[in-house]
N, C-alpha and C positions, 0 to 999 in steps of 0.2 A: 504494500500500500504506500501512496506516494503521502509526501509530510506534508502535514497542513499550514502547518506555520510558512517552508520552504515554498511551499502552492502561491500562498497568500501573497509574500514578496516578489516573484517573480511575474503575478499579473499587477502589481501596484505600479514595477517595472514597466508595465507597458502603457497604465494610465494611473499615476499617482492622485488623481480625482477621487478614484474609487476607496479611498483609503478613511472617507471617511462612514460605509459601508462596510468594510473588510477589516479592518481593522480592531474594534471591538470585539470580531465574530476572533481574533488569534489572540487577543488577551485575555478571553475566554476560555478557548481552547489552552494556552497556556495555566489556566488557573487550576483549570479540572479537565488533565486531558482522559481520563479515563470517558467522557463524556464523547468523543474522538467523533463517534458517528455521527454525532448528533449536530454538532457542528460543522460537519459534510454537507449533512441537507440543507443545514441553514446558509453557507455557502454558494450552492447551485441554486438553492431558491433566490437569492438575491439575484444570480447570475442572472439566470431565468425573468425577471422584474419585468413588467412591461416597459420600463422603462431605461434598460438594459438591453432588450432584445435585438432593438436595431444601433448598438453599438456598433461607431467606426471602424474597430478593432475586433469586432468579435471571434471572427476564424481563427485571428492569433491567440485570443484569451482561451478560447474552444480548446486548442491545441496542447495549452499548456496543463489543462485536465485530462483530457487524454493520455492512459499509455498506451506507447507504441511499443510492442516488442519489436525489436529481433530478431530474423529467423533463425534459429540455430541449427547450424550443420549439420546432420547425423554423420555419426564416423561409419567408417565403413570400412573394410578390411579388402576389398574386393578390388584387381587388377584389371585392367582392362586387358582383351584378347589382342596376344602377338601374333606376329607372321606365321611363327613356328606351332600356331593350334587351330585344328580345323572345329569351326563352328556345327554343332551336331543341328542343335536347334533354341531356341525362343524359351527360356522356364514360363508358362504358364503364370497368370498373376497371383493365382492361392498360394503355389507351391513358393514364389519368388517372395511374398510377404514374409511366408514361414520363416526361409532361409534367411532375408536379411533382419529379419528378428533375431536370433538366432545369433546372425553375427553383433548384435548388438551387443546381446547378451555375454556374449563370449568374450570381448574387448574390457565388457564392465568385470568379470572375472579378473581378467589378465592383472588388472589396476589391483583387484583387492588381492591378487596373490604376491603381487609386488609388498601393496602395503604390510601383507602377513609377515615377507619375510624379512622386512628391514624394520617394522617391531616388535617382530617375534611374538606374535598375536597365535598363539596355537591354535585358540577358538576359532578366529577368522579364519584362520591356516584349512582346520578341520569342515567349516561351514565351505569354503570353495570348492575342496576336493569334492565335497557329495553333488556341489551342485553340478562340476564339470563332467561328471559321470553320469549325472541324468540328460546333461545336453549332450555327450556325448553320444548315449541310446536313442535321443531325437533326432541326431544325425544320423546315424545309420537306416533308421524308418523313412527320413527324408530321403534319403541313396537309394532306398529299398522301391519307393513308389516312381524317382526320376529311372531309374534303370530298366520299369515298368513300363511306363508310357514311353521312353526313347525306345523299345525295345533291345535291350541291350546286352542281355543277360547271355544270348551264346557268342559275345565278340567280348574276348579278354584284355579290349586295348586299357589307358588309362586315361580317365576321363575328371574334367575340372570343373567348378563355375567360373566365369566370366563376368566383366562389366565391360556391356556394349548400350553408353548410355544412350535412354534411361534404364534401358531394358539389362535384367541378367540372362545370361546362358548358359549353356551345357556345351562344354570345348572337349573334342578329344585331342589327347596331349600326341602331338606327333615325333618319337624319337629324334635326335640330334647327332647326328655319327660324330662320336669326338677327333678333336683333328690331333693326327699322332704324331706324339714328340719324337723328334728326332735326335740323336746324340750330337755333340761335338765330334765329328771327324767320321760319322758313318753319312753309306748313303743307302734310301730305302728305295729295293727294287721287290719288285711285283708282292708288293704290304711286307715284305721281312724288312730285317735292321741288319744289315753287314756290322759282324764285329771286328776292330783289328787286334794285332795281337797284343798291343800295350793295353787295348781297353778289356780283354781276357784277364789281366794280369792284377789290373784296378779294380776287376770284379771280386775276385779270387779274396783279393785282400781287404776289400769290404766285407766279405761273408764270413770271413776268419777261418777261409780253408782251403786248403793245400790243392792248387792243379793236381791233375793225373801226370803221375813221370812221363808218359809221351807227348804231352800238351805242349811242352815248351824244348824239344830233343836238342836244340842247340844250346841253354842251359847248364847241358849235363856236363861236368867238370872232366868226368873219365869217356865222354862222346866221343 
């Protein structure tokens, strides 16, 4: 609830006239604020005055009764789809409320598992575990019904949610061939690694074990 007293000043601010109206109605409110409402109404009734109504200022005065929120962001845990993920299809809007509830919930966990464990809150500690194990059973029922409707159950690929806004989806995750390291001083034909013979030697003795006596025949002192 906005202050009354603060209310009061900031429309005297816009017509110090009105002060002699408004003013009484906050040394009042000051005297006996537990009264708080009651000098609310008495307030807007004034406001309201026939003789107020067609105020020069009134939309700004209007304004400053008014709250405006804020919209506030929902967080959201949700990436949007890369190159590297073929879009399956579209989550439906029940099932897409579900899940980003869901993820809501899970983010407001995260925070209290944090808080548990840098106050060492055991209670808190023990109240999160149960709760992330019952979202965790709602998530597999969630998996249980999208793998349902996607039809998906005899294709063993690996499958994500997506944000393709506004909308979420169902991405199957397309492998990524890792690209192969090479060593220093080999070269890689048809996918093997040539190794040479000093890098046989650097093996050997990283693993902490002895070549075979013919690995290295030029080596051998009595050769």
């Amino acid at each position: 609830m906005k202050d009354l007293g603060r209310t009061i000043d900031r429309i005297l601010k816009v017509d110090p006239a009105l002060g002699e109206f408004l003013i009484p109605i906050k040394n009042k409110w000051r005297k006996f604020p537990a009264r708080t409402m009651n000098y609310w109404k008495e307030l807007t009734d004034v406001l309201n005055s026939d003789g107020l109504m067609a105020h020069p200022r009134r939309t700004e005065i209007k304004s400053i009764l008014v709250t405006t929120r804020r919209p506030v962001k929902k967080l959201s845990s949700f990436d949007q789809v890369t190159p590297n993920e073929k879009v399956v299809g579209i989550i439906p809007e029940n099932l897409a409320d579900r899940i980003r509830r869901h993820d809501r919930i899970t983010i407001e966990l995260s925070k209290k598992r944090v808080e548990a464990s840098m106050t060492k809150n055991s209670e808190l500690a023990a109240e999160v575990s149960k709760k992330e194990m019952a979202m965790e059973l709602a998530m597999k029922r969630t998996w249980y019904d999208l793998k349902t409707m996607f039809k998906l159950w005899n294709k063993p690929s690996s499958y994500g949610i997506r944000r393709k806004d506004p909308l979420l989806v169902l991405v199957e995750m397309v492998p990524v061939a890792p690209r192969l390291q090479v060593m220093p001083g080999s070269t890689p034909s048809n996918g093997a690694i040539k190794l040479d013979r000093e890098m046989m030697r650097k093996f050997f003795e990283f693993m902490g074990m002895e070549p075979p006596p013919d690995m290295f025949p030029e080596d051998d002192p009595h050769g």
